[in-house]
KEDREN-351756 format. One record per atom (N, C-alpha, C, O): y, z, x. Coordinates in steps of 0.02 Angstrom, whole numbers, padded with zeros to 5 digits, always signed. Example, Ala and Ser with C-alpha at 12.3 -4.5 7.8 and 13.67 -1.06 7.14 Angstrom:
REM residues 2
-00284+00390+00660
-00225+00390+00615
-00165+00390+00660
-00166+00423+00712
-00112+00354+00642
-00053+00357+00684
+00002+00394+00645
+00057+00402+00670
REM end
This chain:
REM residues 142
+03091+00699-00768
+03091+00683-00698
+03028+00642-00682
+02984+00666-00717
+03006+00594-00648
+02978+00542-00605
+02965+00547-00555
+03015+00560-00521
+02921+00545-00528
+02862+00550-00467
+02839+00486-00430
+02786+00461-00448
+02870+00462-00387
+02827+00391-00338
+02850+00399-00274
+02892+00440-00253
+02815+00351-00239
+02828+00339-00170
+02853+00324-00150
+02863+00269-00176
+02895+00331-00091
+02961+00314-00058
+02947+00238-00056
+02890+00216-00046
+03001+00199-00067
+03009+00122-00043
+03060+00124+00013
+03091+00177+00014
+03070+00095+00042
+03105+00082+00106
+03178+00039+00099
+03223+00030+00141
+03170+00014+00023
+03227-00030-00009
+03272+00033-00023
+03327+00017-00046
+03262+00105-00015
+03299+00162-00038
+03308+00207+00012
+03317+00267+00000
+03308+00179+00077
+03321+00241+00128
+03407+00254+00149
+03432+00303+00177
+03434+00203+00128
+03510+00236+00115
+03517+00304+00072
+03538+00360+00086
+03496+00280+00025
+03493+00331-00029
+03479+00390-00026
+03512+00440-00040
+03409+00378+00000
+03383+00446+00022
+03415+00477+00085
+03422+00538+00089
+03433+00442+00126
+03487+00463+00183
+03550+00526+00172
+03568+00576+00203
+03568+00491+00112
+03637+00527+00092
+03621+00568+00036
+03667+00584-00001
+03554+00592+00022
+03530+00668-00012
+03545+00704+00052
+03593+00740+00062
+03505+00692+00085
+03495+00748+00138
+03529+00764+00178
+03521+00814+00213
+03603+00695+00183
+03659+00746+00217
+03686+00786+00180
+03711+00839+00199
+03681+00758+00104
+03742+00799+00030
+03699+00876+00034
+03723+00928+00009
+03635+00873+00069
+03611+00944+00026
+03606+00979+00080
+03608+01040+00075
+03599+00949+00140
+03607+01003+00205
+03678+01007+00224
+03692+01057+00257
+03721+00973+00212
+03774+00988+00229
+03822+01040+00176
+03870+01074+00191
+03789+01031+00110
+03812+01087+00084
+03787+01143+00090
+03823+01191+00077
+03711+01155+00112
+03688+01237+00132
+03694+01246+00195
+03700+01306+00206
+03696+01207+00254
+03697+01219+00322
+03766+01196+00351
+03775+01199+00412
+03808+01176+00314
+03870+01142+00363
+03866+01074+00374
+03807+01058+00378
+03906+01026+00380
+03943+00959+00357
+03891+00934+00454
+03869+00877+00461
+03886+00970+00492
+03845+00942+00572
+03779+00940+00555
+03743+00893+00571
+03755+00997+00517
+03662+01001+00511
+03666+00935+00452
+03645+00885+00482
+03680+00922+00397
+03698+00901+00346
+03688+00811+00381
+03650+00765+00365
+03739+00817+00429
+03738+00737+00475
+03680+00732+00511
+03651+00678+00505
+03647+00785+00559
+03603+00785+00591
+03516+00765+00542
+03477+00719+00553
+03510+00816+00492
+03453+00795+00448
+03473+00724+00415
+03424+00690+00401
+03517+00704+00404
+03525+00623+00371
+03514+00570+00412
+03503+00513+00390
+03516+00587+00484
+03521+00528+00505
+03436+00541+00540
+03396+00496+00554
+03425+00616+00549
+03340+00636+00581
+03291+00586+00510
+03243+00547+00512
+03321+00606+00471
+03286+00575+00406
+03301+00483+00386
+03279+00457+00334
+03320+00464+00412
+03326+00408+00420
+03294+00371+00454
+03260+00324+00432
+03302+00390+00518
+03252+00352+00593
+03201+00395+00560
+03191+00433+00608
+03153+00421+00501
+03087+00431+00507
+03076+00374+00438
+03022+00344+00439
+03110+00363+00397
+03082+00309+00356
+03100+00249+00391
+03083+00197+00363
+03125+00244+00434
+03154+00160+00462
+03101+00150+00523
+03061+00103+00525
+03107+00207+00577
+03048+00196+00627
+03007+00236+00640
+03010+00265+00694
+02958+00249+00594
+02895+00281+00606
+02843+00230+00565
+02864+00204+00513
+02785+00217+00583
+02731+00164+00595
+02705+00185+00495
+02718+00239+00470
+02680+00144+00466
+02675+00176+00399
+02612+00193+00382
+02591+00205+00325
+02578+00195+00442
+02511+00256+00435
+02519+00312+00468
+02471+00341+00493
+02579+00334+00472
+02616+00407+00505
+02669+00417+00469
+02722+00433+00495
+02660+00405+00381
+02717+00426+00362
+02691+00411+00270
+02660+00364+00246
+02710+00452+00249
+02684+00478+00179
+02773+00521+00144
+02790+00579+00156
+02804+00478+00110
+02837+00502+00070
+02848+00491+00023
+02832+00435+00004
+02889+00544-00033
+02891+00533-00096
+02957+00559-00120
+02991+00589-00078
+02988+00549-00209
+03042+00546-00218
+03023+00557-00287
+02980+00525-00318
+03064+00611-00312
+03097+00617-00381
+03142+00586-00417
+03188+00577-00377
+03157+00564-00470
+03210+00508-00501
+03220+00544-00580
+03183+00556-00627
+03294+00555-00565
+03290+00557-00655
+03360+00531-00651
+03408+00539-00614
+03342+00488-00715
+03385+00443-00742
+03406+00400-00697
+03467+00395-00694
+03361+00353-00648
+03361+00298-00612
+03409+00314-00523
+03425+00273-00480
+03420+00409-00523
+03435+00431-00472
+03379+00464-00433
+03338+00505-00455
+03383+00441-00371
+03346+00516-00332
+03392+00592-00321
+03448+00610-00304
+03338+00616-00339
+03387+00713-00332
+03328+00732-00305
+03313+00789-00324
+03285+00707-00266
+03251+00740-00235
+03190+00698-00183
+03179+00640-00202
+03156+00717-00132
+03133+00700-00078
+03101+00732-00018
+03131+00780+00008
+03029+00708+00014
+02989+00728+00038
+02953+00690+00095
+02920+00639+00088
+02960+00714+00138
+02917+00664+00209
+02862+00706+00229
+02861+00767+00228
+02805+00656+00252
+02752+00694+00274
+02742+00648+00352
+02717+00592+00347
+02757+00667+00407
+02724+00641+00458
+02668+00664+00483
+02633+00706+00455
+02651+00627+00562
+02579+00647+00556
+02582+00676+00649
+02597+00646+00701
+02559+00748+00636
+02549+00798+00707
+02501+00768+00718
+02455+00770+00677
+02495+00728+00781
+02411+00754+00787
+02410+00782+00865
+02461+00777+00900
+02354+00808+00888
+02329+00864+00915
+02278+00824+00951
+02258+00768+00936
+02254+00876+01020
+02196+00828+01059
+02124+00855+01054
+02082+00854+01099
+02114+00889+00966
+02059+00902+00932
+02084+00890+00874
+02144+00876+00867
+02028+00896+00809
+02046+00881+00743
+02080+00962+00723
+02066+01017+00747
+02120+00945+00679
+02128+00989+00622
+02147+00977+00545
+02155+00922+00517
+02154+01047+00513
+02162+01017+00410
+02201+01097+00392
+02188+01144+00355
+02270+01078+00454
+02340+01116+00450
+02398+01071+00417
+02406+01011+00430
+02429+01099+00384
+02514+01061+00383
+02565+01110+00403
+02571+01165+00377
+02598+01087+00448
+02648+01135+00484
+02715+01104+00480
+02725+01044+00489
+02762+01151+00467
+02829+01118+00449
+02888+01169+00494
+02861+01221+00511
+02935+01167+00508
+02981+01200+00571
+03033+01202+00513
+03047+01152+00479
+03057+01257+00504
+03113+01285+00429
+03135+01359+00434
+03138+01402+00478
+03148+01354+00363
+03152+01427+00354
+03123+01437+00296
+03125+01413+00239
+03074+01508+00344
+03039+01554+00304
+03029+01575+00227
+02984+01581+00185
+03125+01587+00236
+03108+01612+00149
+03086+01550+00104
+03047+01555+00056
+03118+01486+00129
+03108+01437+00078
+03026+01419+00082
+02986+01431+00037
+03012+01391+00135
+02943+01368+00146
+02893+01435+00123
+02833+01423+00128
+02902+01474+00110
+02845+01559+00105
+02834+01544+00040
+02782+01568+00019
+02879+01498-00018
+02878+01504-00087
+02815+01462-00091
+02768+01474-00128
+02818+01413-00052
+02744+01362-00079
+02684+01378-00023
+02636+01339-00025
+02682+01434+00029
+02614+01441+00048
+02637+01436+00132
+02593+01430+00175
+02699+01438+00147
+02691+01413+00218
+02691+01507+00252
+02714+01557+00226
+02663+01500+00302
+02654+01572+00358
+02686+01542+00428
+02684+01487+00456
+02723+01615+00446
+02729+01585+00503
+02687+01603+00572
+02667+01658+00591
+02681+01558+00595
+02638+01565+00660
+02682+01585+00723
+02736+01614+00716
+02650+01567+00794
+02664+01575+00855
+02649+01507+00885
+02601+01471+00870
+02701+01494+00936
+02633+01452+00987
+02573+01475+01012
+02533+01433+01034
+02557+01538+01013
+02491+01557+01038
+02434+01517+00981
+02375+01503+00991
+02472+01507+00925
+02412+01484+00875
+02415+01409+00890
+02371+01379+00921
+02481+01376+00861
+02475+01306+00876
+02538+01299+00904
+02591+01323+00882
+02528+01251+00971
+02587+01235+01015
+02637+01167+00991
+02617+01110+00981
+02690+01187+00988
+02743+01145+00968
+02751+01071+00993
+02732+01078+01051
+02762+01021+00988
+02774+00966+01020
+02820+00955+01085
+02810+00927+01139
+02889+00998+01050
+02943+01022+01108
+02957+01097+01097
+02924+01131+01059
+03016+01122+01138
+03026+01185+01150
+03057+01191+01072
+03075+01145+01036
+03055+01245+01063
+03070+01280+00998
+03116+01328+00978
+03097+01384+00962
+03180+01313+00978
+03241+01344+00973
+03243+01406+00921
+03270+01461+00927
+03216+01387+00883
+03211+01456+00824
+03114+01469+00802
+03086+01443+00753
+03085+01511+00851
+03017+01533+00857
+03002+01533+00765
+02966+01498+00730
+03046+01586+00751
+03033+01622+00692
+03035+01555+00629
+03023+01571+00571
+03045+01503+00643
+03052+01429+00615
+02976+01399+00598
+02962+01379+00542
+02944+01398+00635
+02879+01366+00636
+02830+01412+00623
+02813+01467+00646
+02803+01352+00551
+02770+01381+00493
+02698+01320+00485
+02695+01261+00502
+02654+01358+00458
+02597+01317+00468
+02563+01359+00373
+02578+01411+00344
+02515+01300+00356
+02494+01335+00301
+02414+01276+00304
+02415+01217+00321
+02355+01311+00284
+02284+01279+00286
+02284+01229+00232
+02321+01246+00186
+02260+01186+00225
+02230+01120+00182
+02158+01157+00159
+02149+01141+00100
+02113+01193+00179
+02066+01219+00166
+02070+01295+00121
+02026+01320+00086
+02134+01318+00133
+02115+01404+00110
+02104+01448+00165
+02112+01509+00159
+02087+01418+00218
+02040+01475+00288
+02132+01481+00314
+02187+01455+00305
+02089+01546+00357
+02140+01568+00395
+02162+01520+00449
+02116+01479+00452
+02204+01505+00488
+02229+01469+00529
+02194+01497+00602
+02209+01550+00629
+02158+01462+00620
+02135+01472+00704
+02177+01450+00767
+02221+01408+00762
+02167+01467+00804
+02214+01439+00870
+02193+01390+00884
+02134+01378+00894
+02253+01337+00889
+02207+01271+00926
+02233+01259+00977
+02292+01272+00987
+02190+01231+01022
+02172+01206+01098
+02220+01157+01103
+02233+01128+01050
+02259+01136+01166
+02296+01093+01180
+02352+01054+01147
+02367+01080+01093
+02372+01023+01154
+02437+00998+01154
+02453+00956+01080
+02408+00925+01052
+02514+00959+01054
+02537+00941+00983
+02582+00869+01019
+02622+00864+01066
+02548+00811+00962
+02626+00761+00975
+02650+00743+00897
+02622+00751+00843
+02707+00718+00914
+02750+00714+00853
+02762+00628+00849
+02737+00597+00896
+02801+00585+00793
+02800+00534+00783
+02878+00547+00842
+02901+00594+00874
+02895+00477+00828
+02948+00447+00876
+03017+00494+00852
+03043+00530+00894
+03045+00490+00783
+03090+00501+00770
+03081+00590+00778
+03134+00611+00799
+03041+00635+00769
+03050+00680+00793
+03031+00696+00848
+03012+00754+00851
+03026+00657+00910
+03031+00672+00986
+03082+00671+01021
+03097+00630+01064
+03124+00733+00996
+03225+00732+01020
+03218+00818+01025
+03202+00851+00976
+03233+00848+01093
+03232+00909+01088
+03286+00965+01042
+03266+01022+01027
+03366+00939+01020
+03393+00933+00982
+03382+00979+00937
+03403+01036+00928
+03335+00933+00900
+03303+00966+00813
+03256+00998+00825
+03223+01020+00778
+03238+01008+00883
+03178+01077+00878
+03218+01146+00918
+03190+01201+00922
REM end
């Protein structure tokens, strides 16, 4: 397996992982909904708000990763991702509250939003307001 950075010459591609793999664990609507959420973030999000990467074996992708960029109206050295638990708990994610860090939009499944430190330290509450890139500002997917 192979390790590089998303090119943008492959966002079809990568499009139609993420409906084939959500639509086979979540249903053929979530499946459409993450393919096309995942799409408008490699097509329109600015490319210093966007960090992704891709697995390849044997000149296929079978796998894929976006990093956008929260920012907040103080610094922080959090990565927070909105999922599920069991999966995200395997590589380090906890879940929080909004009392710790406030969501961008309202938050349909609380128990979803997961935050994990860049440092090791415990996660502190932070002060004021979270924004999100373009393609995830749709109340929808939160």
């Amino acid at each position: 397996m192979e390790f590089s950075t998303f090119k943008a010459s492959k966002s079809e591609e990568i499009k139609q992982l993420f409906t084939k793999v959500f639509s086979d664990s979540e249903g053929e609507a979530e499946g459409k909904l993450i393919g096309n959420l995942t799409y408008d973030i490699m097509t329109g999000t600015d490319a210093k708000d966007l960090y992704g990467f891709v697995a390849t074996e044997n000149e296929q992708i079978v796998g894929s990763i976006f990093f956008t960029r929260l920012t907040f109206e103080n610094g922080v050295s959090i990565v927070l991702t909105y999922g599920d638990l069991n999966f995200y708990s395997k590589v380090g994610f906890k879940l929080i509250t909004e009392k710790i860090v406030k969501a961008p939009l309202k938050l349909t499944y609380p128990e979803g939003w997961l935050a994990q430190s860049l440092l090791g330290d415990e996660i502190e509450p932070i002060a004021g307001n979270s924004y999100c890139v373009e393609a995830f500002n749709k109340p929808e997917i939160w």
